[in-house]
C-alpha positions as CSV (number, residue, x, y, z in Angstrom):
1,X,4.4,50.3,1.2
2,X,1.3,50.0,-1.1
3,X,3.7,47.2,-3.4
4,X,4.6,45.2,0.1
5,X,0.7,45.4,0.5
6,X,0.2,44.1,-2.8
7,X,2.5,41.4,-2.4
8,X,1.6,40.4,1.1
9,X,-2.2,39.9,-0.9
10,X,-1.0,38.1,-3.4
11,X,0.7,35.4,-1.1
12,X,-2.4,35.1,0.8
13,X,-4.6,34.8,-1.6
14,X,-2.3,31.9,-3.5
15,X,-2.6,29.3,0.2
16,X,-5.4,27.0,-1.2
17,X,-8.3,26.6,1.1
18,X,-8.3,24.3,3.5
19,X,-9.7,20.7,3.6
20,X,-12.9,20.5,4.2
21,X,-13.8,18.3,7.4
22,X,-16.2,16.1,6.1
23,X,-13.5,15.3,3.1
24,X,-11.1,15.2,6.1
25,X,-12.8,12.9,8.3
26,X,-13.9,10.4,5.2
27,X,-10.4,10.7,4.1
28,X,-9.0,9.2,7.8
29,X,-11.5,6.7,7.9
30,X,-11.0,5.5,4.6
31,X,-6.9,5.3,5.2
32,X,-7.5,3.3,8.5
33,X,-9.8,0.8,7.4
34,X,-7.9,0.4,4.0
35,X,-5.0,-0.1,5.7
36,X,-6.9,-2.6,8.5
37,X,-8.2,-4.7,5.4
38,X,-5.1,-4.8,3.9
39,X,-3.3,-6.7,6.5
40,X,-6.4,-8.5,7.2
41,X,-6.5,-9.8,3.6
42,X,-3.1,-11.0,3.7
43,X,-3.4,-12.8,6.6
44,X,-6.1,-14.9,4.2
45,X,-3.8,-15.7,1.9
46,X,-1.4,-16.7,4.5
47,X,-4.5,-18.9,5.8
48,X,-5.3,-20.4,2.0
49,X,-1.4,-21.2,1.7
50,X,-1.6,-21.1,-1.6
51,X,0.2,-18.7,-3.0
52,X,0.8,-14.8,-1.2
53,X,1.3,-11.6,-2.7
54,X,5.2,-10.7,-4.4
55,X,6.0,-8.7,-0.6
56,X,3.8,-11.4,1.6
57,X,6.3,-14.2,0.0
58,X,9.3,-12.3,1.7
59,X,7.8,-11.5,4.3
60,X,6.8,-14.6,5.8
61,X,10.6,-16.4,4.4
62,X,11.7,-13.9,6.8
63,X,9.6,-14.4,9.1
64,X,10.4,-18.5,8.5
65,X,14.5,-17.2,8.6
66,X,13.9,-14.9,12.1
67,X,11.0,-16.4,14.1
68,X,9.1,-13.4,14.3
69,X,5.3,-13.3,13.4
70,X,4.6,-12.3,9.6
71,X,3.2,-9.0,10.8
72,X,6.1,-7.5,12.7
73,X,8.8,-8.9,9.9
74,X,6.0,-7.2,7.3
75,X,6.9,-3.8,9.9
76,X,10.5,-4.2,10.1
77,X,10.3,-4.7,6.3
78,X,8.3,-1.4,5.6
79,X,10.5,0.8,8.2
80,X,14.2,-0.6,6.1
81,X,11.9,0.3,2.6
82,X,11.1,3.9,4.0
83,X,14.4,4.8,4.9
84,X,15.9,3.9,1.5
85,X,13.5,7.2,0.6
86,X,16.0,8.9,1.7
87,X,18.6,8.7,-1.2
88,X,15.7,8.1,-3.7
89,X,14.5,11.6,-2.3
90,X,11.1,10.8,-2.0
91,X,8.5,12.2,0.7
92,X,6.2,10.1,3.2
93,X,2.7,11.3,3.7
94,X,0.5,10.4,6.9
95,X,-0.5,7.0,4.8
96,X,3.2,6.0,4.2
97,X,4.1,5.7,7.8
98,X,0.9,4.7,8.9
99,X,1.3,1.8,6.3
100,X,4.2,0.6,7.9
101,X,2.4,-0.5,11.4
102,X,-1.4,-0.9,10.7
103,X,-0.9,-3.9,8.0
104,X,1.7,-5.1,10.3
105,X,-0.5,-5.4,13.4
106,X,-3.7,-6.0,10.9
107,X,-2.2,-9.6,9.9
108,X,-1.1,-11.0,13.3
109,X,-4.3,-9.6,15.1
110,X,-6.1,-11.4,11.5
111,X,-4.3,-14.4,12.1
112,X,-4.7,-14.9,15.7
113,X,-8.7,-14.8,15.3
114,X,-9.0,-17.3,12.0
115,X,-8.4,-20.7,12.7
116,X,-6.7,-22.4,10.4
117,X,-7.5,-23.9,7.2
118,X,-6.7,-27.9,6.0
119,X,-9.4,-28.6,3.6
120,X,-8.9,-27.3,0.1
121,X,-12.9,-26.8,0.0
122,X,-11.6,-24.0,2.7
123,X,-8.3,-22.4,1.5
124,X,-10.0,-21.6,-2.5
125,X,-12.7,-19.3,-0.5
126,X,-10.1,-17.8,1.6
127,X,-7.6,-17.2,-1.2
128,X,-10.6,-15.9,-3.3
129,X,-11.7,-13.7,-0.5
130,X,-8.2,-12.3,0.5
131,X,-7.4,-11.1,-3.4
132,X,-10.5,-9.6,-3.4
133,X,-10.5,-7.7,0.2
134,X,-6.9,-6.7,-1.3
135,X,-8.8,-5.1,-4.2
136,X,-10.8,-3.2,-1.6
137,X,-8.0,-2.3,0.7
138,X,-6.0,-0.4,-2.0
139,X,-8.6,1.3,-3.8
140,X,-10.0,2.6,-0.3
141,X,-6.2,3.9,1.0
142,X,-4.7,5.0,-2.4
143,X,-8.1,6.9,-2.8
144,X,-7.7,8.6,0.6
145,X,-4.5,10.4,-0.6
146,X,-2.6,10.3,2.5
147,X,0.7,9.5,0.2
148,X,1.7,6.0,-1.6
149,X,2.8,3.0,0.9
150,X,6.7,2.6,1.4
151,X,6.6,-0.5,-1.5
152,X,4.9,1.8,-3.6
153,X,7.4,4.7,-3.2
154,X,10.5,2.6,-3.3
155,X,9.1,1.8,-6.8
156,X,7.9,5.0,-8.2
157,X,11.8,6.5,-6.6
158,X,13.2,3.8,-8.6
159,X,11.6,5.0,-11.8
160,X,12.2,8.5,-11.4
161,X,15.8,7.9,-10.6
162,X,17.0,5.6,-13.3
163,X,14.4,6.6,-15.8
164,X,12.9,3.1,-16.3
165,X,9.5,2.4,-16.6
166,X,7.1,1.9,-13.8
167,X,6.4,-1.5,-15.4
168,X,9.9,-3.0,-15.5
169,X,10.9,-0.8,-12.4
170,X,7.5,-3.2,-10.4
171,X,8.5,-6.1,-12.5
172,X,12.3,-6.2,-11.6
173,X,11.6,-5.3,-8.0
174,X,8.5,-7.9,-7.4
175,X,10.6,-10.6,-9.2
176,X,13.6,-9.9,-5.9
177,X,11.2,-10.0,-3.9
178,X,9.4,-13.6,-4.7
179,X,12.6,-15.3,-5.7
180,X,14.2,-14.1,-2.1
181,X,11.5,-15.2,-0.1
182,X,10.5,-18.1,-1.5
183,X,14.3,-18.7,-1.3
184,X,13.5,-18.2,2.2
185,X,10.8,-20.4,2.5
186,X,7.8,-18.1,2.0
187,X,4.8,-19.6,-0.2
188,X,4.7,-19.1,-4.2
189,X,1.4,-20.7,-5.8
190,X,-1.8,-20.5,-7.8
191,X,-2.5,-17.5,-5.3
192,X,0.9,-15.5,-6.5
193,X,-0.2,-15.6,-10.3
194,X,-3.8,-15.0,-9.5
195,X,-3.5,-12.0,-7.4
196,X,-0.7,-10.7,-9.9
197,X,-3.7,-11.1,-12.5
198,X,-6.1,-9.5,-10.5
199,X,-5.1,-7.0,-8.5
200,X,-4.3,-4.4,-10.7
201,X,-8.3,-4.1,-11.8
202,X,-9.5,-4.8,-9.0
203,X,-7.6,-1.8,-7.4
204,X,-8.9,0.4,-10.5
205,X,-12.6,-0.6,-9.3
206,X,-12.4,-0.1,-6.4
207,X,-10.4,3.4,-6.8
208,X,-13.7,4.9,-8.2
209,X,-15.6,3.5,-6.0
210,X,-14.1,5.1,-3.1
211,X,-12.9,8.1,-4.9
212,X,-12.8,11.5,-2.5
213,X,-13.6,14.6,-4.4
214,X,-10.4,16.6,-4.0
215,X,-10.6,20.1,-1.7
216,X,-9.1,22.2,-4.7
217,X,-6.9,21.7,-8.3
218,X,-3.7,21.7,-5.9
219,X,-5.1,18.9,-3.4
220,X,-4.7,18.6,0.3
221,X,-3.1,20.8,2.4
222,X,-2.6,18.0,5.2
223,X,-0.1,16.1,3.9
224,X,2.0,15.9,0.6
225,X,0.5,13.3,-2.0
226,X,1.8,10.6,-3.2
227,X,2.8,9.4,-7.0
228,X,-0.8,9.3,-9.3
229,X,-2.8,5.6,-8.6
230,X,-1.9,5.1,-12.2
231,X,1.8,5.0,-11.5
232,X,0.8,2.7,-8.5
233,X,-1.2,0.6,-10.5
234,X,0.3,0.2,-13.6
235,X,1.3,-3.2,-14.3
């Protein structure tokens, strides 16, 4: 009886404690509005037309292809990359699935309120302005730990599956993905190499910047994190 006792303490006393609201709330707000921006700063790039991000390229060949908006091929798109998790064995978090309809509905809902752009004087701004608001987007939602978004996972399964590096594992997969939708029809430009250039410290920055002191050494207890920003991240 007294070793059950002992035992039953021991497994109690091992639960880490739970998040603290504040962290909580912070943490919701900062996955939200991350996400939000995110779709909202593609939808600039889309406005600039001069160049998207690797996924944005397919995403709007598709959308070219289909005749859908860019938003809901960009959440047809996210829900096919989540369920190839499945063999890859990796594990969503609230972020992952949350990613796959917020940046969706972020970019039409961007792009229905920003009138469109002719002059070049215009579309350098905006594409400025959309790497940069990217920047901010996936420092505040990476930071939030609510798990990677399905892109990220599909690449950080890859790696962990075949062994490759994270670097030729992005490389090879963000390489598909521009040649198939510009295939498509989708915009490759000035913007493409720029934002390749600049997102990764940009993201760093702005993954300090928005960094959410962790609850304990073991993390949340909400949801299951995602792969390290550094796997994310690294170029």
């Amino acid at each position: 009886m007294r070793q059950s006792t002992s035992t039953t303490r021991e497994h109690v006393l091992s639960i880490p404690p739970p998040e603290p609201s504040r962290h909580l709330t912070r943490r919701l707000l900062q996955l939200y509005v991350g996400l939000a921006l995110y779709g909202a700063s593609s939808a600039l790039l889309v406005e600039a037309g001069l160049g998207l991000e690797p996924w944005g390229v397919l995403h709007q060949g598709l959308a070219e292809l289909t005749g859908l908006t860019i938003g809901v091929v960009s959440i047809f798109v996210g829900a096919i990359v989540l369920l190839l998790w499945i063999p890859l064995r990796q594990r969503p978090g609230l972020g992952t699935v949350s990613n796959v309809f917020v940046v969706g509905i972020a970019m039409d809902g961007t792009l229905a309120l920003v009138p469109e752009a002719h002059a070049l004087a215009v579309r350098v701004p905006l594409m400025a302005a959309g790497i940069l608001l990217n920047g901010v987007a996936t420092g505040l939602y990476i930071a939030a730990r609510f798990g990677p978004g399905p892109r990220d996972g599909l690449m950080t399964g890859f790696h962990r599956r075949t062994g490759r590096s994270i670097r030729l594992v992005r490389t090879a997969l963000e390489v598909a993905v521009v040649a198939t939708g510009f295939a498509l029809g989708g915009t490759v430009g000035v913007g493409t190499v720029l934002y390749a250039v600049a997102i990764g410290p940009l993201a760093q920055l702005f993954l300090r910047v928005f960094a959410v002191p962790p609850a304990s050494p073991r993390g949340s207890t909400v949801v299951a994190t995602g792969p390290s920003e550094g796997a994310i991240l690294r170029g």
